[in-house]
N, C-alpha and C positions, 0 to 999 in steps of 0.2 A: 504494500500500500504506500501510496507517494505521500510525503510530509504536510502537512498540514502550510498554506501559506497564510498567513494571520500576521496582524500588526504586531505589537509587543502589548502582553495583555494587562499590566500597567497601564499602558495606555489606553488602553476599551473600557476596563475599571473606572480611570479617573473621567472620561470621559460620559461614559454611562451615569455617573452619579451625577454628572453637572448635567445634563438632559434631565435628570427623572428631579432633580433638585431646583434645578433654574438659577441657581445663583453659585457663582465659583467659592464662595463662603462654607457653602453653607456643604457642598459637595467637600470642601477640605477637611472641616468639620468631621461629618460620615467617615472619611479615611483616615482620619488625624492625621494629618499632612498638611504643608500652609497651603495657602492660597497661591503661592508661583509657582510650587509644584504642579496645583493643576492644569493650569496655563501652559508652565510647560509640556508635560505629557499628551493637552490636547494639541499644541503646535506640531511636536512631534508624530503625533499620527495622520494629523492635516500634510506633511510634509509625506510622511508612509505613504498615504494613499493618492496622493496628489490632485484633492479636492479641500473647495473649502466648506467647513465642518458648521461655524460662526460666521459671524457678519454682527454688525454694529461698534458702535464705540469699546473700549477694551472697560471700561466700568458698568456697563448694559451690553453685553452680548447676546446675543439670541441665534436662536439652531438654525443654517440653510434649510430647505426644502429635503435635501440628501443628508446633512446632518442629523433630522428628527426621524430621518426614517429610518437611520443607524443606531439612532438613541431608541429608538423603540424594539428595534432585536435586539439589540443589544441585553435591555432589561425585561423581554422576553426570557431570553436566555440563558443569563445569571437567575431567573425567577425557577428555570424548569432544573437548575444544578443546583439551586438550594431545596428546593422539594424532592431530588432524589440523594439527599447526604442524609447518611444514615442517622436519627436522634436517638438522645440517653433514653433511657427508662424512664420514664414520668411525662415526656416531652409533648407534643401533641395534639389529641381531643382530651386529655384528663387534666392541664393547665388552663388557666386566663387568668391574665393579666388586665385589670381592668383600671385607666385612670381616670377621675371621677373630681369633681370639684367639691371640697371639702364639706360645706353646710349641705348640699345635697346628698351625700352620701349618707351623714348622721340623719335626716330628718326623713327622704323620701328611699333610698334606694336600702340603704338595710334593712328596713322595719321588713320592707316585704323581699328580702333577699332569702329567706326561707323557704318561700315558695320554688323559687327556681334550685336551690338544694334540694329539696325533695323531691322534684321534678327529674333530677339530673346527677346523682350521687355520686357519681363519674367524675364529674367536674370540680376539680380544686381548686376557688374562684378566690384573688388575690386583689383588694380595693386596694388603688395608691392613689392618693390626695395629691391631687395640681390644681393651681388656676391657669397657669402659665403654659408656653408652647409646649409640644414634645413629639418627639420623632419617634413610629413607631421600632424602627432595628434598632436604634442607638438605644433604645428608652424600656426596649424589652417589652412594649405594651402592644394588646392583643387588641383592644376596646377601649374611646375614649369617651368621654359625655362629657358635651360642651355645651353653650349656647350660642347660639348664630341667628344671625338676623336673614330672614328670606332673603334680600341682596347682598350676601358677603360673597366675594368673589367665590368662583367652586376650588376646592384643595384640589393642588396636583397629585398628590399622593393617596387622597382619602374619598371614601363614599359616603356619604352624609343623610343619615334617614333622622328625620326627626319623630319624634315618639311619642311628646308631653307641649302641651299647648301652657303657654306662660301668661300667667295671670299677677298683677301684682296693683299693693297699693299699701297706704301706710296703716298701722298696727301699733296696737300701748296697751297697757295694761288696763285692768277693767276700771280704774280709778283715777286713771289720766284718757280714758277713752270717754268714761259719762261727760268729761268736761270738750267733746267735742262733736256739734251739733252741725257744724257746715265749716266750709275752707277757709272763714275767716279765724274762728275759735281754732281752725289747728293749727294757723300761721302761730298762733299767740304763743303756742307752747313749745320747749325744747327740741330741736330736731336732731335725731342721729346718723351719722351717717358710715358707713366702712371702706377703708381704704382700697379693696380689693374690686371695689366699684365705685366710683366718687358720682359718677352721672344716675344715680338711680332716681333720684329723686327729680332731677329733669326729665328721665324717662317716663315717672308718670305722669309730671305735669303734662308732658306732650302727648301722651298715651289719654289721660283725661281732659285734654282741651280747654287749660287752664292755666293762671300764673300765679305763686304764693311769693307773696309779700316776704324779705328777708325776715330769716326767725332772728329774737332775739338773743338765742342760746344757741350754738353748737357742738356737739360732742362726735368726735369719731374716732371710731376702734378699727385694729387691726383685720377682725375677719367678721362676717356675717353670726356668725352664733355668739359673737362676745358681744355685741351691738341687740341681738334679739335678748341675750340675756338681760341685756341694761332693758330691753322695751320693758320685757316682763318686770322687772326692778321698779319700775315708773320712772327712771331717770329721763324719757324723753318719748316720741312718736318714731318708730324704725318704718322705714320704707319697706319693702321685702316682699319677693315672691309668693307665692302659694305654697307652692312647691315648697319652701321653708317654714313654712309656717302652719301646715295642714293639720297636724295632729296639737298645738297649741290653742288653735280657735276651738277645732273640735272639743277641748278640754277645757276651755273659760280659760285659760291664763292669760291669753292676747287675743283682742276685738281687734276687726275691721270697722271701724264704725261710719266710714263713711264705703264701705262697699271696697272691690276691687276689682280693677278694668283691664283687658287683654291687650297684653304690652306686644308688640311686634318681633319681641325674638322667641324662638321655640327650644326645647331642649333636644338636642341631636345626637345620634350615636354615631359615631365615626369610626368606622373599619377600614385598614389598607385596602386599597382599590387592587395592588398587587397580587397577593396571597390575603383569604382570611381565613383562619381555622377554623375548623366543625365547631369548636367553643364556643370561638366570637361568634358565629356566626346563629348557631343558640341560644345567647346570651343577647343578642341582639333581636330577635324575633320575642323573646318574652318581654324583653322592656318595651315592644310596639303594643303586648295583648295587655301590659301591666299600665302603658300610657293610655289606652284604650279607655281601660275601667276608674278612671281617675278622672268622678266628678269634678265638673269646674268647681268654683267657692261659692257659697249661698253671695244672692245681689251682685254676680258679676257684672260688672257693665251697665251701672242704675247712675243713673243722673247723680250730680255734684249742685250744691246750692251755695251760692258766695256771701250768703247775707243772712 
């Protein structure tokens, strides 16, 4: 059999990641290798094959015509030699790796994470807390839950189902809620807010077609449950999802009392568009039947009074 004639597969590597990545960063990244190394090895196989690969400016580069249709066998290719490397014992459909954003994982996704255990014993399902990006090879993760606005550009990398409709509005304790009867009375009183989202509260204002007057108090905490904790405290009025707050209402400890309105981002589950596991991909059809069954909040979407 005659020799295989191939570029140097360094070169198709680095190459490959910066098509399936879009940015030479972010591809050096993925290899731990800097950013000229990339550059280099993709000149180099431009030069091998004696086509160009790129076109544009060297800080915004983008794929020829013949470049994208290289980058896509390419991670074709490297997709069907990672799916036949042999994995340890454990590896698999009986892993997931699930990253999840912190308040929602405490308030909505564990309570009813039993369900899908029993459903699926097989499965040894691993929540990791992020708000922040993450890459599923580098990051280890199988399944991510994010929220996304209907127009966020689509992931190059990811398939995007969303699952859970987002309802949100502001929330206090039963004895900083009796003293709020319309949008003026809540301006009056303490507002919290969490660092980990500073626009929520404009979110609803624009969500409810409204403008509150600056509070005279502001408090803000570093994540969502320290901030609801303060709601419940009385220390102030928290802004917050449904989704955070479902099983508190339910219990009297935090009132919606002026209702709560359908904000425009949805909660989405994101699986690699590449490969996704039996897992994720299990793991993802029950948060659709689990999104499904999850009444909106009593008076969603009920008129605001300013006076």
């Amino acid at each position: 059999m005659a020799a295989r004639s191939l570029p140097p597969l360094n070169a198709l590597r680095a190459f490959e990641a910066f098509g399936r990545r879009g940015r030479m960063t972010l591809a050096a990244d993925e290899l731990c290798v800097t950013h000229g190394a990339i550059s280099r090895q993709i000149r180099q196989l431009e030069d091998h094959l004696g086509v160009a690969l790129t076109e544009g400016p060297r800080n915004r580069l983008t794929l020829t015509e013949t470049g994208l249709t290289l980058a896509q066998a390419l991670t074709q290719a490297l997709d069907q030699i990672e799916a036949a490397l042999p994995r340890a014992v454990g590896d698999g459909d009986g892993t997931l790796v699930v990253s999840c954003l912190p308040t929602f994982a405490m308030k909505w996704l564990i309570p009813r994470l039993p369900d899908f255990v029993a459903a699926h014993p097989e499965i040894q399902t691993r929540i990791v807390e992020s708000n922040g990006p993450f890459d599923f090879r580098a990051d280890g993760v199988d399944l991510a839950i994010r929220m996304r606005l209907p127009d966020a550009p689509p992931s190059p990398d990811a398939d995007v189902t969303p699952f859970l409709k987002h309802y949100v509005g502001p929330v206090a304790s039963p004895d900083l809620a009796a003293q709020i009867r319309d949008v003026d009375s809540l301006a009056r009183l303490p507002r919290l807010h969490t660092r980990t989202f500073t626009e929520g509260w404009a979110e609803w204002e624009s969500a409810a077609g409204l403008t509150l007057s600056p509070a005279a108090v502001n408090r803000e905490f570093d994540h969502y449950f320290y901030m609801l904790e303060a709601a419940a405290a009385g220390l102030g009025v928290a802004l917050s999802p449904f989704a955070f707050v479902e099983k508190d209402l339910a219990a009297g400890r935090l009132l919606a009392p002026l209702g709560l309105v359908p904000g425009q981002a949805r909660v989405c589950a994101l699986t690699p568009r590449s490969k996704i596991t039996p897992a994720a991909r299990r793991f993802r059809d029950w948060l659709v039947v689990q999104g499904a069954a999850t009444s909106p909040p009593p008076g969603a979407g009920r008129g605001f009074s300013t006076s």
